[in-house]
N, C-alpha and C positions, 0 to 999 in steps of 0.2 A: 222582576215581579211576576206570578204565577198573572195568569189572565184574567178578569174580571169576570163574573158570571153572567153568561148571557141571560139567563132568566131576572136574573136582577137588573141589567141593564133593559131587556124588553118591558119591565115593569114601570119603568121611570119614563120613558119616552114621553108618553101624557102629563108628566107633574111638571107644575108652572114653573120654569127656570132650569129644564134639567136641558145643554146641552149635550148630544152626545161624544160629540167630537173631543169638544174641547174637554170633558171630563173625564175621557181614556187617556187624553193626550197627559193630562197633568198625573193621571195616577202612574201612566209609563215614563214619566220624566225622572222619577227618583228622588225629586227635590223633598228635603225633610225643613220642616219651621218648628223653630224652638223655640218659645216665650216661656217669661218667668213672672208674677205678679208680689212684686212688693207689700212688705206688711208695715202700715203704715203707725203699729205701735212700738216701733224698735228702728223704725229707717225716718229719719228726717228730712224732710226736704232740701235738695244740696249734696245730700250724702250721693256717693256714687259707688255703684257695686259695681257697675259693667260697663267698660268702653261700649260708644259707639252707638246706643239702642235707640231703636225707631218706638214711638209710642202706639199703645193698639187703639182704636179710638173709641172703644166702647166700655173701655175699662179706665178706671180711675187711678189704679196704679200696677196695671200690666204694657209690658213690654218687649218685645221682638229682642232676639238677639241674634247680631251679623252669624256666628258659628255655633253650636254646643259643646260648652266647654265640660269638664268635669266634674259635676257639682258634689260626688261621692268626696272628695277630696279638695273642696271649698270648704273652707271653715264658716265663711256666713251662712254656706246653710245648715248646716246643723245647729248653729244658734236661731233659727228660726227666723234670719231676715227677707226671707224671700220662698214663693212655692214654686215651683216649676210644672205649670200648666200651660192645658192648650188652648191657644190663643180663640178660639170659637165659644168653648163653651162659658165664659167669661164674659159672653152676654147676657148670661143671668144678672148681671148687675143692673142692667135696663131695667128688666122683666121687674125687680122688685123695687127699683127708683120710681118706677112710672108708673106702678101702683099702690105702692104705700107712702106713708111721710115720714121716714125714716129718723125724725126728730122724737116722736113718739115711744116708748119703751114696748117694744114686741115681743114675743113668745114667738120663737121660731123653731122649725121641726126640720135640720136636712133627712131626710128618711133611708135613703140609701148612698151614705156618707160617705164610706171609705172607698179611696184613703185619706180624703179630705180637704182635695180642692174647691168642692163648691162650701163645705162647710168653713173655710180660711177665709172665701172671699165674703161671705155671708156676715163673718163677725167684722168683718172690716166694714161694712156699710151700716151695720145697728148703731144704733145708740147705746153710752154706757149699761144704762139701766135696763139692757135689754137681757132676752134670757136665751141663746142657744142650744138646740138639743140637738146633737149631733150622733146619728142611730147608724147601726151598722146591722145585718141581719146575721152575716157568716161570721162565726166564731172567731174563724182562722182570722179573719180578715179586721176586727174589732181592734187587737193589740198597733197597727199600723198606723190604725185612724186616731188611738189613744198618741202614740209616739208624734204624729202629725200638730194633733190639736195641743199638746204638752207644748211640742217647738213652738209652736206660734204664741203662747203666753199671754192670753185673755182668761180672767179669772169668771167674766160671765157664759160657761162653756160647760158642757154636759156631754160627757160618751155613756150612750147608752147601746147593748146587746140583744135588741129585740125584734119579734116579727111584727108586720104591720098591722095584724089582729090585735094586737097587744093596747095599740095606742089610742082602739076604742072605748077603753077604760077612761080615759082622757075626755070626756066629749064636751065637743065647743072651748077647748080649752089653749087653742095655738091659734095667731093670730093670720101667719104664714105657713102652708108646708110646702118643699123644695121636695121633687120625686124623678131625678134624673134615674131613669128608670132603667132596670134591665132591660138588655135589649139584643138585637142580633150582630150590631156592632159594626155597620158596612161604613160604616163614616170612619172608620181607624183603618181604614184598608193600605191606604198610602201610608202609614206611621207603621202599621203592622200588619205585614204581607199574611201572616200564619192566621190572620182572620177570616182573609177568601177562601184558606181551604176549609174553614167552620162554618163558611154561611150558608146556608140552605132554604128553599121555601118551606119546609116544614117548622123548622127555628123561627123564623117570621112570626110563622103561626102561634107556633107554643110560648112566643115571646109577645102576642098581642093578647092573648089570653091572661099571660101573666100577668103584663100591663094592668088587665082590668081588674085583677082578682086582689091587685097589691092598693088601687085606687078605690074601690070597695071598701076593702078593710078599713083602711086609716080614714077614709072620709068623715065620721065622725068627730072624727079630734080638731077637724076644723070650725072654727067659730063660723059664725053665718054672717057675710059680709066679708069673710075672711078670705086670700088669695091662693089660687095653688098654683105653684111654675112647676111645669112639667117640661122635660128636656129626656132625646135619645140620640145617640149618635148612628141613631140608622136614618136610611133613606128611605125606607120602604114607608110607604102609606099605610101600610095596616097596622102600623107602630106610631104612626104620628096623628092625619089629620083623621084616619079611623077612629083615633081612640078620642079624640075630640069627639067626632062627633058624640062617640059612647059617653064621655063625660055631663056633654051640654043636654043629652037625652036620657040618662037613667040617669045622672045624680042633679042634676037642674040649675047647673053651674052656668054661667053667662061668661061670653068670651069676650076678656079686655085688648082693643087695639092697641098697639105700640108706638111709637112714632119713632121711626127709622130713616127720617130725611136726609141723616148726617150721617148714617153709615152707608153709602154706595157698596151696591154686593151683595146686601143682604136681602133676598128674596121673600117677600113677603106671601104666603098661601093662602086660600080659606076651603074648607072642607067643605065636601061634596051635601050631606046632608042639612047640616046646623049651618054651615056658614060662618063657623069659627075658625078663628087665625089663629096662624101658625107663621113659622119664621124657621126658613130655611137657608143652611150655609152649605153650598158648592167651593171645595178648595180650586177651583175654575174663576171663582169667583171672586175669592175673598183670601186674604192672607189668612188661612188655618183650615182647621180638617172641617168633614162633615158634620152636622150638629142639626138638630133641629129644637125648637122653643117656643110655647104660648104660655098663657098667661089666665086665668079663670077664677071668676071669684063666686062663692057660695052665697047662696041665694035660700035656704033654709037651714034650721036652725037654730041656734039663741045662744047666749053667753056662760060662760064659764059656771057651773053652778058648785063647786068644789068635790071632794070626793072621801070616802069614808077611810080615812086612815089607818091601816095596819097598826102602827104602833105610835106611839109618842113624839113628839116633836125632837128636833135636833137635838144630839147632848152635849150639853156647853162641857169648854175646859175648866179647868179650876184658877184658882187665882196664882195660883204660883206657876200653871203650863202658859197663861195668859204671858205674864213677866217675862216667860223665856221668850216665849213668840215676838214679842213687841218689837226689842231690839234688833227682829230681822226684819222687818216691816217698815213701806215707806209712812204710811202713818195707821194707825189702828182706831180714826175715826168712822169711816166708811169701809170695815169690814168686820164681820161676824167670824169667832173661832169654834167649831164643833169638832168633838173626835168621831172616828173610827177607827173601831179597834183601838190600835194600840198609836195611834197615826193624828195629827192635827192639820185639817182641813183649813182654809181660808177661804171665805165667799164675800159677794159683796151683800150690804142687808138687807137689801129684798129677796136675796133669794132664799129667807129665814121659813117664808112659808110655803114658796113651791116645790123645795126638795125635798119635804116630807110629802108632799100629793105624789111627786113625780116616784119615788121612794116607792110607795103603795099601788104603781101601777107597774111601775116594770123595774129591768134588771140595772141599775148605773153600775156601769164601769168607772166613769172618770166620774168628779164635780168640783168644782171649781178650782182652787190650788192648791197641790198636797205640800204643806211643810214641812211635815219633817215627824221625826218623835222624841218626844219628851224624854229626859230620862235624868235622874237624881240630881247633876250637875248642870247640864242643859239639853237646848234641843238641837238633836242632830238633823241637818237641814237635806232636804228631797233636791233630787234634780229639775222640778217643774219651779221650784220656789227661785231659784239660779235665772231661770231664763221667763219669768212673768212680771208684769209690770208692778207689783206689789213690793217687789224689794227693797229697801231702804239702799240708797245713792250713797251712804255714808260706808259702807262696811268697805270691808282690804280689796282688791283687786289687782292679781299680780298678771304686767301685759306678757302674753307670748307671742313668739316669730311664728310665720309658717310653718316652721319645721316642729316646733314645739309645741303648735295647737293640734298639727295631725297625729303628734306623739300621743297627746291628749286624748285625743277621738280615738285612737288605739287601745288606750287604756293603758298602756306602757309607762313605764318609769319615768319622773320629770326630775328635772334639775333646776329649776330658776334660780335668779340670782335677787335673792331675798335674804333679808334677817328676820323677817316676822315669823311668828311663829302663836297657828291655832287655825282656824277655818278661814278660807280665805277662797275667793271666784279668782278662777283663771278666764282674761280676753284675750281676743285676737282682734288690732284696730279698734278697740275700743268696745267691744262688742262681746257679751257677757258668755262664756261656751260651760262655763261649772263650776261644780266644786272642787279643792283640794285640801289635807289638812295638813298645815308643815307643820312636820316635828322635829328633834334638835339633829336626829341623823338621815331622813328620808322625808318624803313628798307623799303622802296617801291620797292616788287615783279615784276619785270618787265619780268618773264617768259612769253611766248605765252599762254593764256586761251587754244586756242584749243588744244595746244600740251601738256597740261600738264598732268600726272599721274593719273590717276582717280582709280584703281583698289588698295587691300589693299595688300601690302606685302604677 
């Protein structure tokens, strides 16, 4: 590993918790930690993906595992049973247990999403009725966090492609927003060497600037009373408990304490000015990288007061795309069908009136689950429809071997050993990976092209 930056190590000397010893020692040791967090709409209790794993303790369904296997060529994950993140910042899960009541139906905002580990672990703590918006700013980078939140298969879920100015159209309208922020990135240093040669005191800078200018903008779309968790995986203070202070003093946010009794390791901070906490991870200290995390809840403002709509409300299917829909659906009591374009959508019904607000204020990429499109004889069904909880249990599902689910994920030619014959899901262990449609002389690949497997075993 290239050598740490001295100016960033003489920076840290004074923060609460920072040894120096022992934290050269651990970034020269080379040791890497690999954790994965289970998605608890597709994995049951019992089920076992992975010999051997040590549980992480601050996370409700992440888990250490003894080596890194090869998840590119794991079939569960492409079925979306599990995410492979890092074990630290998976403290977000505190951050919004210990201050909201997660029985309650929330508007949540991840703001700077992709690829989509805090926004996976997010839906897995809401409640059904809850609403997800899952934002990505970089273009490039939106399709990833779309393929992400598709695998994981919550129909209460939103990819949106927009800047953080965007979402003060929105105001007072998100009960939560999640702003793991850009940052300079020194906490990835032991996972990715190629970081130290990018970090600089000036990126600090341009990176605590940016901090403020992205928490600016969106501040508005937080309701009043409402929480922000703000997380970077740098160390430096002018990205963490600086920008605390900037929060608690020019937007007049008040800072919530955590209670960390039960995690040993995690070093608790509070900023120089305000006196708001912070919550800092040393991999010296703690099984996982750098990370840091508070917590802040808004103090002006007022409630949601709706927003003047662009166009008309959703546009229903007809009663014959209805008909076709149904029979792929586990039931069609608690869910709404609108098109786009040529495409039929599935949501659940409350989200009847905020995908038109959300619609009129910014760009959606995803909403909730695409079925399929209609067409004279029936409907041709989507690959997010394959792998979301909406399915109906009764349709064909033909199982395949290892070798035959990575055939799969290649998109390459199948053989099963079938007589049926029409649309049918191919598993692997039970566990749902697409579509196929057998015909009387071939198998039609209905894998995604761009998600498929490209690289050789």
């Amino acid at each position: 590993m290239s050598h740490l930056p001295t100016p960033l190590i003489e920076s840290l000397i004074h923060i609460t918790g920072f040894d120096r010893d022992a934290f050269v020692r651990v970034h020269e040791s080379g040791e890497q930690i690999t954790s994965v967090r289970l998605n608890p709409l597709k994995v049951s209790p019992g089920d076992v993906l992975f010999p051997s794993v040590e549980k992480i303790p601050w996370s409700s369904y992440g888990y250490y595992l003894p080596e890194r296997p090869s998840f590119t060529f794991d079939p569960l994950f492409h079925a979306g049973l599990y995410y492979v993140q890092e074990a630290s910042g998976m403290f977000v899960e505190q951050a919004l247990r210990q201050t909201m009541d997660l029985s309650q139906p929330l508007r949540v905002l991840d703001l700077c999403a992709a690829p989509g580990g805090k926004s996976t672990l997010l839906q897995s703590l809401v409640s059904n009725d809850s609403l997800l918006v899952s934002n990505e700013v970089i273009k490039s980078r939106v399709h990833l966090l779309e393929e992400n939140m598709t695998k994981w298969g919550a129909a209460n879920t939103v990819v949106t492609n927009n800047d953080p100015k965007d979402f003060a159209r929105l105001e007072n309208y998100f009960d939560v927003i999640v702003i793991d922020a850009p940052c300079s990135g020194s906490g990835l240093f032991r996972r990715d060497p190629g970081a130290i040669r990018e970090w600089s005191e000036g990126n600090v800078q341009l990176c605590h600037q940016r901090q403020q200018r992205i928490l600016a903008d969106v501040w508005p779309a937080l309701k009043q009373g409402g929480v922000l968790i703000y997380s970077t995986c740098s160390y430096s203070k002018e990205e963490d408990e600086d920008i605390l202070d900037w929060i608690t003093a020019e937007l007049g946010a008040d800072s919530k304490k955590l209670d960390i009794s039960a995690y040993p390791g995690i070093v608790e901070t509070v900023s120089e000015k305000k006196e708001a906490w912070g919550y800092r991870f040393y991999p010296d200290k703690i099984k996982g990288e750098g990370f840091f995390a508070a917590a802040l809840q808004k103090q002006e403002g007022g409630e949601w007061g709706g927003i003047r709509l662009k166009r008309g409300g959703l546009e229903k299917v007809s009663k014959m795309e209805a008909q076709q829909a149904a029979r792929w659906l586990r039931t069609v009591d608690d869910t709404i069908l609108f098109k786009q374009k040529e495409d039929i959508i599935a949501l659940p019904p409350y989200f009847e009136t905020d995908i038109p607000a959300l619609q009129s204020a910014l760009y959606l990429k995803k909403a909730g689950v695409l079925m399929g499109k209609p067409t004279a004889k029936e409907l041709v069904p989507e690959h997010a429809l394959a792998l979301s909880g909406l399915l109906n249990p009764e349709l064909v599902s033909i199982p395949l071997n290892k070798e035959q689910a990575i055939q799969y994920l290649r998109r390459d030619e199948l053989h099963p050993d079938t007589n049926y014959r029409g649309w049918a899901l191919v598993d692997y262990r039970g566990y749902r990976l697409g579509w196929v449609k057998v015909l009387a002389n071939r198998v039609n690949n209905y894998y995604p092209k761009e998600w498929r497997i490209l690289k050789a075993p």
